[in-house]
C-alpha positions in Angstrom: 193.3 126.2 63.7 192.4 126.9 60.2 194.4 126.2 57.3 194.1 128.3 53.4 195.6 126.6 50.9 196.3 128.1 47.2 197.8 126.2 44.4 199.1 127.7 41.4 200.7 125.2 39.2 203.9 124.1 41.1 203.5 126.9 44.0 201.7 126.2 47.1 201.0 128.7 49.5 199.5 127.9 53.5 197.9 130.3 55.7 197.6 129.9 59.3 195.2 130.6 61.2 195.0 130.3 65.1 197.2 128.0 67.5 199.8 125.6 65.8 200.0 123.2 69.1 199.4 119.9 69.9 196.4 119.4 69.1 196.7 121.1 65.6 199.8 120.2 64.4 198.4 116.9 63.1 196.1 118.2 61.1 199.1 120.4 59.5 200.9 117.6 59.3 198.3 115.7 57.1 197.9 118.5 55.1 201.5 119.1 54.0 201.9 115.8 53.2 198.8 115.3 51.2 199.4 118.7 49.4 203.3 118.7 48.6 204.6 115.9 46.2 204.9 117.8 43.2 205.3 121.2 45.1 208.8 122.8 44.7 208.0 126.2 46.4 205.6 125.9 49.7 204.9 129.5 51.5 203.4 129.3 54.7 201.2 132.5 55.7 202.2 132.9 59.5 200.2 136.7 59.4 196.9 134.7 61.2 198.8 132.6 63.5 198.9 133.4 67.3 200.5 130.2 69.2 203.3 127.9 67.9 204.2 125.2 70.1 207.1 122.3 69.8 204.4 119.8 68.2 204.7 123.3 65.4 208.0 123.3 65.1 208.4 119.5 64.5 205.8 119.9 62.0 208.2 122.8 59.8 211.6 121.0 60.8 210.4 117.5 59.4 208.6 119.9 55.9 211.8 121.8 55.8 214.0 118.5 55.4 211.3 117.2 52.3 211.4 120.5 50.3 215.0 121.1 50.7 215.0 118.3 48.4 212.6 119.3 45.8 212.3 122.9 45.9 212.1 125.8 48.5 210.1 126.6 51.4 209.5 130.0 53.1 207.6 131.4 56.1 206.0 134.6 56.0 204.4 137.2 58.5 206.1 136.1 61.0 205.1 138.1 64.4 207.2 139.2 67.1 206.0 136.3 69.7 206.5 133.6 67.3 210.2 135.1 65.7 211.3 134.7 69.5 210.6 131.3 69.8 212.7 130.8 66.1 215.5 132.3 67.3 215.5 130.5 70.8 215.2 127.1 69.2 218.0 128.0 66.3 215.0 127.6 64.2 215.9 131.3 62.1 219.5 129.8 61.0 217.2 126.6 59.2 214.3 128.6 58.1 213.9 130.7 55.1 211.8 133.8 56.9 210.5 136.7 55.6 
C-alpha cells in the first residue's frame, strides 16, 4: 500500500493507495499517529484503494475515536466494494463519508 500525505497548516489529507489489510494496516496505523496531534481535520483519499480488510477498519474506528475529540475526520472516494463493507459493519452510521 502506498500512503500521500498533504499538510496544510492544521488540515491533513491521506491518500490510499492499494490493499488496507493486515499486513498494511500497521503501517497506517504508524502514520496516523505520527501525523495527527495537532491535526483537527484528517481526509482520507479512498479513490486509490482496492481492498479494506478488518485490520482497516480497526485502523479508522480507533482514528475516528481520537479526532472526534480534536477535530473532524472524513473519508472520501469511497468505491462501491469498499461502501458495502461500511454499511455491513455499521461502519457508514460512525463515519463521516463523502
Amino acid at each position: 500500500m502506498n500512503i500521500s500525505k498533504t499538510v496544510d497548516g492544521t488540515s491533513l489529507s491521506i491518500a490510499l493507495e492499494g490493499r488496507l489489510d493486515t499486513t498494511t494496516a500497521p503501517q497506517l496505523d504508524e502514520e496516523l499517529k505520527n501525523s495527527i496531534g495537532d491535526c483537527t481535520t484528517l481526509v482520507i483519499d479512498f479513490k486509490e484503494l482496492e481492498y479494506l480488510s478488518s485490520a482497516g477498519l480497526r485502523i479508522l474506528l480507533s482514528t475516528q475515536k481520537v479526532m472526534n475529540k480534536q477535530g473532524k475526520m472524513i473519508i472520501r472516494n469511497v468505491n462501491e466494494t469498499i461502501m458495502e463493507v461500511f454499511e455491513m459493519t455499521g461502519f457508514v452510521d460512525i463515519l463521516t463519508i463523502e
